[in-house]
C-alpha positions as CSV (number, residue, x, y, z in Angstrom):
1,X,102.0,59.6,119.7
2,X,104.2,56.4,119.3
3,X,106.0,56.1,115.9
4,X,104.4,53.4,113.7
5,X,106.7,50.2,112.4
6,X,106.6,50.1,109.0
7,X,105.9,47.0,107.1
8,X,109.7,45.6,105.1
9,X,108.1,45.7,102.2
10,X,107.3,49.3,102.4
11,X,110.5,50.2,104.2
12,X,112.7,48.5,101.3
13,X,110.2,49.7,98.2
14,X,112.4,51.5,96.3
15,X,115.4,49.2,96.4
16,X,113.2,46.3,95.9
17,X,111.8,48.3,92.9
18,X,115.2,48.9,91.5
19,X,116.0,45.3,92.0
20,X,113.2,44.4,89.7
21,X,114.1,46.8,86.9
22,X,117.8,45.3,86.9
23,X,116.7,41.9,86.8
24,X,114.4,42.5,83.7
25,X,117.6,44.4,82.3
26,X,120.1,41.0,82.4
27,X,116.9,39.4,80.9
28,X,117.0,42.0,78.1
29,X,120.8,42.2,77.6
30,X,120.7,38.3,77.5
31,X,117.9,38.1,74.6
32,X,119.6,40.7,72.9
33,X,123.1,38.8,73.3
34,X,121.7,35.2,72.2
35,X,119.7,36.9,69.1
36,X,122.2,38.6,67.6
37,X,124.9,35.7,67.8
38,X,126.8,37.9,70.0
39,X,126.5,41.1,72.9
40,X,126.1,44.1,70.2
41,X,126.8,47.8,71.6
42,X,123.2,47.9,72.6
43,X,123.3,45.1,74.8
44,X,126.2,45.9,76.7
45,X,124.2,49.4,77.1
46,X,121.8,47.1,78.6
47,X,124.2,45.1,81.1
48,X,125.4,48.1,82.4
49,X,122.7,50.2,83.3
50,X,121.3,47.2,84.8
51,X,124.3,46.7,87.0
52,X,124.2,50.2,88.3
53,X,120.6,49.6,89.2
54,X,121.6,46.3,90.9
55,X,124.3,47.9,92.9
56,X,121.9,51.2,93.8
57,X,119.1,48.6,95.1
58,X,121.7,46.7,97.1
59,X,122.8,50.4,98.7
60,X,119.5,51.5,99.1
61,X,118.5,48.2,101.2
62,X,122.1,48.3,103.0
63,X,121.4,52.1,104.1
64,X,117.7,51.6,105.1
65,X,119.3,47.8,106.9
66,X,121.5,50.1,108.9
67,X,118.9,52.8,109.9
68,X,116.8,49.9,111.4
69,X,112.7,49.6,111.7
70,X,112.1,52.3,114.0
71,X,113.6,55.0,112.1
């Protein structure tokens, strides 16, 4: 039975996935930057965990790059 190719999309869900939640996290830390006059303890909560999502999507698409479609 030959191995199927996956579609991209389905192959790169999770980091794609992950991408998504960090965008929407600058978005958040930005609104809560601009509305308060300045980045309060909260929003710098928010710009991190979003950057540690960012950089675990960009991983996650590296390491499933490298393994290549038939694998």
């Amino acid at each position: 039975m030959p191995a199927s190719n996956p579609s991209p999309r389905s192959r790169y869900a999770l980091s794609l996935w992950f991408l998504g939640i960090g965008l929407l996290g600058l978005i958040q830390f930005f609104g809560k930057a601009h509305r308060e006059g300045g980045p309060t303890a909260v929003a710098w909560i928010w710009l991190a965990g979003s950057l540690l999502l960012l950089v675990l999507a960009l991983l996650l698409a590296w390491r499933e790059h490298r393994r290549g479609p038939n694998a």
